[in-house]
C-alpha positions as CSV (number, residue, x, y, z in Angstrom):
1,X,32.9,16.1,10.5
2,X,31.2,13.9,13.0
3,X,29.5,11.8,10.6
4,X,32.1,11.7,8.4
5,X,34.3,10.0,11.0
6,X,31.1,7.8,12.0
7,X,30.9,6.7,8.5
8,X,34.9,6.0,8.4
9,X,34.5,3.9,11.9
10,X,32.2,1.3,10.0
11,X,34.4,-1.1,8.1
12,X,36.3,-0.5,11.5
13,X,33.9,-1.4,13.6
14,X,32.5,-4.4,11.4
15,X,36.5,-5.9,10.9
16,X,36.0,-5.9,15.2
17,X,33.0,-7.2,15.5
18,X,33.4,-10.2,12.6
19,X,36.6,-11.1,13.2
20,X,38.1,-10.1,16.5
21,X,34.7,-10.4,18.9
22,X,32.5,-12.9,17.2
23,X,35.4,-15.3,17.1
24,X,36.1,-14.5,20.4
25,X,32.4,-14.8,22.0
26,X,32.4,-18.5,20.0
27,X,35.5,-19.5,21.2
28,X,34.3,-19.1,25.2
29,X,30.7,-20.4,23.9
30,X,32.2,-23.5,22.8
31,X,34.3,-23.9,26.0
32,X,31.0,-24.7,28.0
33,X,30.1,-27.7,26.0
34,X,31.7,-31.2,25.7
35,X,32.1,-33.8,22.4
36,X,28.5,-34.6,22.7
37,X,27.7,-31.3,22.8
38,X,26.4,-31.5,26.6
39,X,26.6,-28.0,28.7
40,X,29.6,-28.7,31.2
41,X,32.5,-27.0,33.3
42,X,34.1,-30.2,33.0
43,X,37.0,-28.4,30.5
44,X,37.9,-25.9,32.6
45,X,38.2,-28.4,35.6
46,X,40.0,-30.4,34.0
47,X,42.5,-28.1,32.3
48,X,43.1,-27.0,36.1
49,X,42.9,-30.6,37.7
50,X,45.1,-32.0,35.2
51,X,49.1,-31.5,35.1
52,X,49.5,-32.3,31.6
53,X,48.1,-29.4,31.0
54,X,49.2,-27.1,33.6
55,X,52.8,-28.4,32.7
56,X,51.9,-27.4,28.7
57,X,51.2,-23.6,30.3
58,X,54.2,-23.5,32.0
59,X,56.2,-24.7,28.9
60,X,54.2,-21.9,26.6
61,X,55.4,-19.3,29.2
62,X,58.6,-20.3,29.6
63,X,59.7,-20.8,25.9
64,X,57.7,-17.7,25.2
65,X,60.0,-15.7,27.7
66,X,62.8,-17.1,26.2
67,X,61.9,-16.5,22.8
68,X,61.4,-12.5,24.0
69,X,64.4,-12.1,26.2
70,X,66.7,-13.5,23.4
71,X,65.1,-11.3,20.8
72,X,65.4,-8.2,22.9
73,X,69.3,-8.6,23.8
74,X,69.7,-9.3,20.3
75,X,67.3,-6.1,19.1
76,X,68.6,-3.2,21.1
77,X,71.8,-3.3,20.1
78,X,70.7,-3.6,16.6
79,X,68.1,-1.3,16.3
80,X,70.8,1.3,18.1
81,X,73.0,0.8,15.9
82,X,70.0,1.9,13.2
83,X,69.8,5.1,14.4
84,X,73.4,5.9,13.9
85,X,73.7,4.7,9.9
86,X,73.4,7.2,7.5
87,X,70.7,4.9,5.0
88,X,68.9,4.0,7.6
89,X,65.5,3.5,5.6
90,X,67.4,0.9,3.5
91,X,68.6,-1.0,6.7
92,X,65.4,-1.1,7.7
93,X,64.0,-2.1,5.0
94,X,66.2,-4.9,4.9
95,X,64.8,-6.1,8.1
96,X,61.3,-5.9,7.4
97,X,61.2,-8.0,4.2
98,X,61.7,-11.1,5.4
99,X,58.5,-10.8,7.1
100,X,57.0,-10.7,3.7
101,X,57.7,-14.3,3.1
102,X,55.5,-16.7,3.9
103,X,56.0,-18.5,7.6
104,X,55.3,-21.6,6.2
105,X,58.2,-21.0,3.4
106,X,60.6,-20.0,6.7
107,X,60.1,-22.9,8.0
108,X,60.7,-25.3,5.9
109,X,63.7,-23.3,4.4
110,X,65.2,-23.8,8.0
111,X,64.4,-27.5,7.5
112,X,66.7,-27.4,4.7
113,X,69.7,-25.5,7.0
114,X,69.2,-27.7,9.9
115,X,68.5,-31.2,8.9
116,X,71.5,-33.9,8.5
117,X,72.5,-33.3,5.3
118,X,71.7,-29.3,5.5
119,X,74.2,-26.4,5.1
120,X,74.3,-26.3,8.9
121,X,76.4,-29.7,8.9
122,X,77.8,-29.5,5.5
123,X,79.7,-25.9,7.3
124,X,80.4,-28.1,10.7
125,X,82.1,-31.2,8.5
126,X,84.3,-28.2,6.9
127,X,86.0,-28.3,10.3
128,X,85.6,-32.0,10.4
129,X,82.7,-32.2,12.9
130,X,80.7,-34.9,12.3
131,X,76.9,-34.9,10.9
132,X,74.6,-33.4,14.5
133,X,71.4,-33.7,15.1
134,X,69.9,-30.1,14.6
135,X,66.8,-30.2,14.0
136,X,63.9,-30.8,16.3
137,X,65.7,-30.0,18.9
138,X,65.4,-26.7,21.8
139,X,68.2,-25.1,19.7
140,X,66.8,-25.4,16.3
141,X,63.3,-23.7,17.4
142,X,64.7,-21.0,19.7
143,X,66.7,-19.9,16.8
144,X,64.0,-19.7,14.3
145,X,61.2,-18.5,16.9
146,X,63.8,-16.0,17.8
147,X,64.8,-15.1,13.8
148,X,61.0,-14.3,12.9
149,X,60.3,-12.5,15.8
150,X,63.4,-10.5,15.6
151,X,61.5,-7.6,13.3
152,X,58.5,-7.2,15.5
153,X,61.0,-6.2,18.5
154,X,63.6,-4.2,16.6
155,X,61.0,-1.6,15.4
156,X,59.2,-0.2,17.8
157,X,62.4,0.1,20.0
158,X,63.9,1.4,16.8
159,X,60.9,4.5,16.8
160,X,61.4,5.2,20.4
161,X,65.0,5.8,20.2
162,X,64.4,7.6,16.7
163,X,62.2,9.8,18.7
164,X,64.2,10.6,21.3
165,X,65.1,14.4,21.9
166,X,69.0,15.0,20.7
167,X,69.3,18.0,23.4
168,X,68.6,15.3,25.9
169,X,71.7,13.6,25.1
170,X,73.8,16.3,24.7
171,X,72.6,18.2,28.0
172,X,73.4,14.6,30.2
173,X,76.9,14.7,29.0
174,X,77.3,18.1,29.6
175,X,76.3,17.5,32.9
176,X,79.7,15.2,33.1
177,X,77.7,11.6,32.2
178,X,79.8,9.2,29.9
179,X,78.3,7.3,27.7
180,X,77.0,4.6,30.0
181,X,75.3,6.7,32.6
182,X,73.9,8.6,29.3
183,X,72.7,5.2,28.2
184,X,71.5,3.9,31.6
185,X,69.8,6.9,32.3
186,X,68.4,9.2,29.8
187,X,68.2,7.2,26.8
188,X,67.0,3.9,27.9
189,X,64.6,4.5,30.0
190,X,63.1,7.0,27.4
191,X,63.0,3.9,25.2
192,X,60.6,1.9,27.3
193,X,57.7,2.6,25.4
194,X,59.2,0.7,22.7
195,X,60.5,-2.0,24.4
196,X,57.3,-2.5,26.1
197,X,55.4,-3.1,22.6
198,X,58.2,-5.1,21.0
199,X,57.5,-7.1,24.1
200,X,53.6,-7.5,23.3
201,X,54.0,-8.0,19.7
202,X,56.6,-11.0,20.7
203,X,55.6,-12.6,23.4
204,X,51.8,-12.8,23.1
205,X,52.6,-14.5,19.2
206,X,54.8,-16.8,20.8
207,X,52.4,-18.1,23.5
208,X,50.8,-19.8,20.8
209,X,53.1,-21.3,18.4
210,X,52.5,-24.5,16.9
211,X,53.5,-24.2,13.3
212,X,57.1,-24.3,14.8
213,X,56.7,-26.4,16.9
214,X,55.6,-29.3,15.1
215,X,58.0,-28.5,12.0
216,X,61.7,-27.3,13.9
217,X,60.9,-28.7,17.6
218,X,59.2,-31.9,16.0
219,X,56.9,-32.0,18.6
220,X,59.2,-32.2,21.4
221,X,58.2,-28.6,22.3
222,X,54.8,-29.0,23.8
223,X,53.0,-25.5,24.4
224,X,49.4,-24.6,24.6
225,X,49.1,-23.9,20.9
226,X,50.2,-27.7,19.8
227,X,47.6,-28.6,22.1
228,X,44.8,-26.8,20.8
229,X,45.8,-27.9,17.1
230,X,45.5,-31.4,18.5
231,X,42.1,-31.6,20.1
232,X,40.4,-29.5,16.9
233,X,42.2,-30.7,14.3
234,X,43.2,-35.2,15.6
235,X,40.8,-35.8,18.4
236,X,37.8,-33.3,17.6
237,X,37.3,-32.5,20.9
238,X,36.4,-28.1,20.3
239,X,35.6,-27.9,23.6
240,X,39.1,-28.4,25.5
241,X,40.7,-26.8,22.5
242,X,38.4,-23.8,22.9
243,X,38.6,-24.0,27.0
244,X,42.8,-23.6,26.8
245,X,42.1,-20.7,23.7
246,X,40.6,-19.0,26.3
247,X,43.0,-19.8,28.8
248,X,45.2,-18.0,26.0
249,X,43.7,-14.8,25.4
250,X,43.4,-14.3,29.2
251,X,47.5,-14.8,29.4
252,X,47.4,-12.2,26.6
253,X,45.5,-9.7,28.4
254,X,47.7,-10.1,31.5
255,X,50.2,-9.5,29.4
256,X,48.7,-6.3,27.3
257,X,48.1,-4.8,30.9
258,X,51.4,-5.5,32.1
259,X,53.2,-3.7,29.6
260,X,50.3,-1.6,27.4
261,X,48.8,0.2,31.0
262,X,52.4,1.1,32.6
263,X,53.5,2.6,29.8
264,X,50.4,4.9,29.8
265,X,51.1,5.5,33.5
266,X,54.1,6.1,33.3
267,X,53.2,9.0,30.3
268,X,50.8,10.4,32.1
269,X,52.9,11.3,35.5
């Protein structure tokens, strides 16, 4: 049985090592050097030194907090609600398939709601509101960012409190909780687990967003992941782009162990 799991951990261990550490080891590699191709620590000193940049990190976290916090009050309730329908596979199913569709397909559909003559205004002039600027505004890519993320938040939390054990419930309120206290203590702090990974899979994607960015915010929401599209891809300069990727992947870490290692504390108590 050994070897047959051995043999079963090699396209496994290949996917890891082709595309998750090799990509990885380049990306810091490539950090070292400048345009010319000259070994430096120039990048990282001046992503530090400089504000513009410090000021694009801030912006990534921020908008990336706001992108998880309005997903997750819009998420719990929903994926609550889940777990009291009787078809609840076909509810859920209805949530995951938009994120079959292409994000590139999102986007631009959004494009289509938003912009001045979009279905967004068309529904506002019905009330005689005048034509608004939607699009590439805060508003337009908060509400998109927030509307693809939405499925990566409402189904883990959706598992935990699938998983939760009934007699729990039923053995708070015969202890004389109501609902609330039942909610506030027994049932949602036994869906932290989930929380905690609808947290990862949200935030850590939205740290990096620049598809979005460029196409809803048009450009007026500047993160870290419109900045590393510009230096690869307009002013060739791999070396600051790879220097803030890194920067990136640590935030993700920090963020992996502030959720991903409490949780497995907290199980193991």
């Amino acid at each position: 049985m050994t070897k047959v799991r051995r043999i079963y951990a090699v396209p496994y261990v290949l996917w890891l090592l082709l595309f998750v550490i090799a990509p990885v080891l380049l990306i810091v590699y490539q950090s070292f050097f400048d345009m010319s191709g000259t070994f430096t620590l120039a990048n990282y000193q001046d992503y530090f030194r400089s504000g513009k940049y410090l000021t694009m990190t801030l912006n990534s976290i921020w908008y990336a907090f706001l992108i998880t916090f309005i997903t997750f009050i819009i998420s719990y309730p929903t994926a609550y609600y889940l777990t009291k329908l009787k078809h609840k596979d076909l509810w859920l199913l209805l949530i995951i398939l938009p994120t079959w569709i292409n994000l590139l397909l999102k986007a631009y559909a959004f494009i289509g709601i938003f912009g001045i003559n979009g279905s967004m205004n068309g529904f506002l002039s019905f009330f005689g509101i005048g034509a608004k600027q939607i699009l590439f505004t805060d508003v337009s890519f908060l509400t998109v960012a927030t509307y693809i993320e939405l499925p990566f938040m409402i189904i883990p939390i959706y598992n935990a409190l699938e998983e939760l054990n009934p007699s729990l419930i039923s053995a708070s309120k015969d202890l004389g909780a109501n609902q609330f206290e039942t909610f506030r203590r027994v049932i949602f702090p036994l869906s932290l687990n989930g929380v905690k990974s609808g947290v990862q899979a949200v935030f850590i994607p939205s740290l990096s967003l620049f598809m979005l960015t460029r196409l809803i915010g048009g450009n007026r929401v500047i993160t870290l992941g419109t900045a590393i599209e510009q230096h690869f891809l307009v002013t060739q300069n791999w070396g600051m782009g790879s220097t803030i990727g890194v920067i990136l992947i640590i935030a993700m870490f920090v963020v992996m162990s502030l959720t991903g290692e409490r949780a497995k504390g907290g199980q193991n108590k």
